[in-house]
N, C-alpha and C positions, 0 to 999 in steps of 0.2 A: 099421346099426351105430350104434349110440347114441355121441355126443359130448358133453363136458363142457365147451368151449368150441371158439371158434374166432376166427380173426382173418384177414383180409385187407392184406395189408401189396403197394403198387407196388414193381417195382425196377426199376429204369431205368439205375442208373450202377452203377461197382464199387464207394461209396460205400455203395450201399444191400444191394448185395451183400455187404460185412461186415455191417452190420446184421440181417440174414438171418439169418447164419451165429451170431450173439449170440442172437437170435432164439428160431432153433433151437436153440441150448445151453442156455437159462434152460428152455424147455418142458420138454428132455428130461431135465432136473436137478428140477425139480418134477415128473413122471411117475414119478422111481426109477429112472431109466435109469443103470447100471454105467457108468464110464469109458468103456468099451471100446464099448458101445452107445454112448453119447454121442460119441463120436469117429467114427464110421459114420456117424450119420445124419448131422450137422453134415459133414461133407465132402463125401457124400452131395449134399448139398440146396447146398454152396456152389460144386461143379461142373456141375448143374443152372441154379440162378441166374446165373452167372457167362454159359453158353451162352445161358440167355433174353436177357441183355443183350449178347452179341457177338456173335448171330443171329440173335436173333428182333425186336432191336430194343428190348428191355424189357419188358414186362410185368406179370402180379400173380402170389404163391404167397398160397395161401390155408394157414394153419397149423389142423388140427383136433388136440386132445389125444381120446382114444377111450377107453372104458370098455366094456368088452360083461357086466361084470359078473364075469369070470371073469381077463379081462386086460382090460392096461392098454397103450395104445399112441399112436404119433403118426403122423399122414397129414399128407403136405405134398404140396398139387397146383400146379404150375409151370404158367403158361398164357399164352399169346405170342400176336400177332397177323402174326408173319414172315411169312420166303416158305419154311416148313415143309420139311420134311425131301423126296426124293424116293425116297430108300430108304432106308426103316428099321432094317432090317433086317444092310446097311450101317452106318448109322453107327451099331449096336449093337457091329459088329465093333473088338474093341483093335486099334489102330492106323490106324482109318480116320479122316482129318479133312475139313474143309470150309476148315480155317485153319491158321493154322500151331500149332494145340496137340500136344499128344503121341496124340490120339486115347485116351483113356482114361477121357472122360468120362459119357458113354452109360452103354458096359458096367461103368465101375469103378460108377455111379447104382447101376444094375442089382443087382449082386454085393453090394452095403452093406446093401443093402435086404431087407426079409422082404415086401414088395409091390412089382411094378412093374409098371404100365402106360402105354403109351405110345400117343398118339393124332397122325398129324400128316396135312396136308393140303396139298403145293403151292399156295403164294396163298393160303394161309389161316390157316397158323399150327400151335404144339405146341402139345398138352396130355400135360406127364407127373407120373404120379399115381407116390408112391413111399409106405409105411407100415415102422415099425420097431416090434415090440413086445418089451415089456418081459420077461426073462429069456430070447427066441428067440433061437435061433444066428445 
């Protein structure tokens, strides 16, 4: 999938976790993303962010904008060096937490997104890949 740039940004506190979330709204406002897109992905990627930091410990999201020539989109990959998920599959479920949040962040990730994947590893850490393109449901 061919990209038009891309950025690397750490996020370590809830500090840089707004910054993300700015982040991600200026990309998806320069992509042509509709409000309503834009309001998806940025909540999207600040419930994500927010878990890399009160889970995994902090981390990096790598921001790609994508061009395949036909559409226009954005990938944001979240990647943590924690102590990883043990079930996935679980904390995809609404209402499952590890902390005291509402459990909503996983699968609300999930449900925002027109891409999700999810990698994690006990002692090793996440990797979650989320993509939103422009004009998709």
């Amino acid at each position: 999938m061919p990209q038009t740039k891309s950025e690397t940004v750490p996020v370590r506190s809830t500090s840089e976790v707004v910054m993300v979330r700015h982040m991600v709204r200026r990309w998806a406002v320069e992509i042509g993303f509709s409000i309503v897109e834009q309001t998806k992905i940025v909540t999207a990627a600040s419930e994500l962010a927010r878990n890399m930091v009160d889970y995994g410990g902090g981390g990096v999201v790598v921001l790609e904008a994508l061009d395949d020539g036909i559409r226009r989109g954005l990938r944001l990959t979240f990647e943590d060096k924690g102590p990883g998920i043990a079930d996935v599959e679980q904390a995809l479920r609404d209402g499952y937490t590890s902390g005291g949040g509402m459990g909503l962040g996983l699968g609300g990730a999930r449900r925002l997104s027109n891409e999700f994947e999810i990698r994690s590893k006990p002692g090793e850490g996440t990797r979650v890949m989320i993509a939103r393109w422009k004009g998709a449901s």
